[in-house]
N, C-alpha and C positions, 0 to 999 in steps of 0.2 A: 504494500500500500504506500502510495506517495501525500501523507496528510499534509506536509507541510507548503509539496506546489501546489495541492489543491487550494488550500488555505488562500495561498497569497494568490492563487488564481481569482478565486472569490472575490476578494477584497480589490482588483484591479479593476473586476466587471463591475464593481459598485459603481462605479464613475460615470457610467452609461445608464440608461435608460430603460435598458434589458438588454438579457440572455440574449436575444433573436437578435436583436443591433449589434451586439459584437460577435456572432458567427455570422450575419450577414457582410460586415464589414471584413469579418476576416475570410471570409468563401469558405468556411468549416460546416459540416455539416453536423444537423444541432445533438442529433442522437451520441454521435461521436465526441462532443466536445463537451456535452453531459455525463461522459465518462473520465475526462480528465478531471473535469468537476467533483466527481465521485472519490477520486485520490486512485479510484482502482486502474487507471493507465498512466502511463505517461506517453506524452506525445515523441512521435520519432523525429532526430534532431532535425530536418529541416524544418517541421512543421512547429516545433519548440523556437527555432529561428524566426519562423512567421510569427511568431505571437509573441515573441520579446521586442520585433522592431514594432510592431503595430503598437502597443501599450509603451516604449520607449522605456526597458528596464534592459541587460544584463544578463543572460542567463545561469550567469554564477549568483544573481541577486535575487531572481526567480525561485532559487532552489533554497535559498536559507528558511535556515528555521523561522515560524511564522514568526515568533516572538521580536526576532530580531528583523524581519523584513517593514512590519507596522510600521517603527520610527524613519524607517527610508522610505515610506511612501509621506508618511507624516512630513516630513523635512524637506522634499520635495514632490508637493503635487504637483506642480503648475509643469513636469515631465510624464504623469502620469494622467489619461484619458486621449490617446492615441492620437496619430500625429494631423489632424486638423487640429486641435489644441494649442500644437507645435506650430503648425504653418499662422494660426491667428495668433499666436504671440507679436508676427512682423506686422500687426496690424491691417491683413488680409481680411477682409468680409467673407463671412463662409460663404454667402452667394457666390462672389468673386472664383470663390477656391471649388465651388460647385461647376460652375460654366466653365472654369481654367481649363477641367482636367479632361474633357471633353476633346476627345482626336488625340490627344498623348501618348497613346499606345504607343504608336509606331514610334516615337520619338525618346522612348525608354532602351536603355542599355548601357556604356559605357562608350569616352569620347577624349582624346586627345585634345584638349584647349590652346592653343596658339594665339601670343599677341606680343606685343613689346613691353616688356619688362620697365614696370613702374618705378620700380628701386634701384636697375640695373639699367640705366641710358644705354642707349645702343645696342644689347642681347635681346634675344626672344626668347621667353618664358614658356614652356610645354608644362601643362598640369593635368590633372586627371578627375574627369568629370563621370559621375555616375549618377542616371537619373533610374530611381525605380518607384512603383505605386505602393504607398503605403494605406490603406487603410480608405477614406474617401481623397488623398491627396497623392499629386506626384512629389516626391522631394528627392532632394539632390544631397552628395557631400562631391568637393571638391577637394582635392589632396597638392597640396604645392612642396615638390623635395628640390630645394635649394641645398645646394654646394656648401661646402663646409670654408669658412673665413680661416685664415691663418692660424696653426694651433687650435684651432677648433673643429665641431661638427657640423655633419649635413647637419640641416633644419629644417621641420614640416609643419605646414601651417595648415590649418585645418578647414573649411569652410562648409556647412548647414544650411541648405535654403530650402526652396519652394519653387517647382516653373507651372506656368500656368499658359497655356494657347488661348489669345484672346484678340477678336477679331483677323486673320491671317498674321499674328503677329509671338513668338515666342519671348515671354518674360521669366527671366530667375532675379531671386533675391536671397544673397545668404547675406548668411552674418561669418565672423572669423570664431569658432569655437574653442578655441584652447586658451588665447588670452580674451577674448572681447573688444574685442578694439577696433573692426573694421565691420562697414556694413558695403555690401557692391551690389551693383544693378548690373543684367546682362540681355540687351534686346536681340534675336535674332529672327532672321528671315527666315519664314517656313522652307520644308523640302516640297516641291511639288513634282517630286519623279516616285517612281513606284516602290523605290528603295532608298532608305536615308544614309548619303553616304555623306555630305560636309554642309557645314551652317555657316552663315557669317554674318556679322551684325557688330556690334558696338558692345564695349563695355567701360563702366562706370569706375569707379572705387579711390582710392590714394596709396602714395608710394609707401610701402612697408619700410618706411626708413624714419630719422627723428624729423625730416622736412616735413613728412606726411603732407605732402602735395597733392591735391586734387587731380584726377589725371581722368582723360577720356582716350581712349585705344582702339584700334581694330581690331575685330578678334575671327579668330575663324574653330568649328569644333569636325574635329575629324574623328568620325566613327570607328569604333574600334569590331574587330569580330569576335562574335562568341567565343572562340577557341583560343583567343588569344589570354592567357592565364592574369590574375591583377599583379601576380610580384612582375612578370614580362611587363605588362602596359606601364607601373610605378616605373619601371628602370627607366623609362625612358624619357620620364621627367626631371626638369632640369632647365638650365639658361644653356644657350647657344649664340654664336654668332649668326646673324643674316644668311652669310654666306657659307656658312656649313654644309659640307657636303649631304650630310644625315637627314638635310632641313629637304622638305619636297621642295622646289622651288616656284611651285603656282602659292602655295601655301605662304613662303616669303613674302613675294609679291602680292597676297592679298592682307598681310596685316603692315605694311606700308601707312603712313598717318601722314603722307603728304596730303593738301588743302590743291583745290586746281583754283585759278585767278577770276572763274565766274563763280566761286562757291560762297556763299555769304557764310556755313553752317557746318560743321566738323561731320559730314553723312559718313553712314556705314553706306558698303558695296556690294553689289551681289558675286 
């Protein structure tokens, strides 16, 4: 018998409205999931994956003893009641987060991020984008692994957000999760071919440096494939030169931030 994930099961579904709302939200079926309830199954680990990112706990956290789980929902609710909660924290209307996510599908998976480096003048920046469907939201984490400074180590910076499709138009908005310190905006142009393979659009935010300079960039997001593993896709983030051989060079050339002489307005490009 599993009494004490049932327990902190229980007490995680309190936060909802019913039983039936959070196995409809989680796509579980309810007979099934009245049995994790029961303490007499436990869920097999993907589906235990499913249900710790939905409710946004740990699955090391999930499993303690009830006694000691209480004060960690207590200490933090405003993580717990699954990730619309999380996405209207950034002050998203749940209507908003309703109509967002609408046509998303295809546009979930994992994505090479390309743009000019706001801290580092003149490198381009590769990070790693993951958009998957949580719950009634899509949200994203971004992953930035910067090079290690003199005597010291790489560094990764972490980013949490929300993309939403609204009007032919893709929006993300994270925030920086490990210190708090940065919020960015990312518009991009929908795919309109039958297969998603690169986006490009504009991106918002400030230089991770003590100037913390306001910066607007071109960006472009290159799709990654199923098979390609996360440690393989992380390696190949990082800062580069322009003109790196590594760098595709349509890719280069589209995160370029030259202004042309009739432009009144800093446009992204298709």
């Amino acid at each position: 018998m599993h009494h004490d994930f049932a327990a902190n099961l229980r007490l995680l579904c309190s936060y909802y409205r019913s039983i039936a709302e959070v196995c409809r939200r989680l796509d579980i079926n309810r007979a099934q999931f009245n049995r994790y309830l029961s303490g007499r199954y436990k869920p097999a680990d993907s589906t235990m994956r499913r249900i710790c990112d939905f409710f946004g706990v740990e699955v090391h956290e999930i499993l303690l003893p009830h006694e000691d789980f209480r004060p960690l929902v207590r200490l933090r609710p405003e993580t717990f009641g699954g990730p619309s909660r999380q996405a209207s924290s950034l002050g998203i209307p749940a209507t908003l987060l309703e109509n967002g996510r609408l046509g998303m599908s295809r546009y979930l998976g994992c994505y090479h991020e390309y743009y000019l480096s706001m801290s580092q003048p003149g490198r381009v920046l590769c990070t790693l984008v993951c958009l998957e469907r949580r719950g009634d939201a899509v949200l994203y984490q971004r992953t930035e692994r910067m090079p290690p400074l003199a005597g010291g180590r790489a560094c990764h910076n972490r980013y949490r957000g929300v993309a939403l499709l609204l009007t032919d138009r893709l929006f993300l908005v994270d925030h920086e999760s490990l210190n708090g310190h940065e919020i960015t905006q990312t518009i991009l142009f929908p795919s309109f071919k039958s297969h998603v393979s690169r986006l490009t659009g504009l991106k918002l935010g400030v230089a991770d440096s003590s100037e913390r300079m306001p910066c607007c960039v071109r960006v472009v997001y290159d799709r990654l494939s199923d098979t390609v593993s996360p440690r393989r896709a992380l390696a190949r983030c990082g800062l580069y030169a322009p003109d790196d051989p590594a760098l595709d060079p349509d890719i280069a050339a589209a995160i370029r931030n030259e202004v042309g002489g009739d432009e009144w307005h800093f446009r992204a490009r298709f």
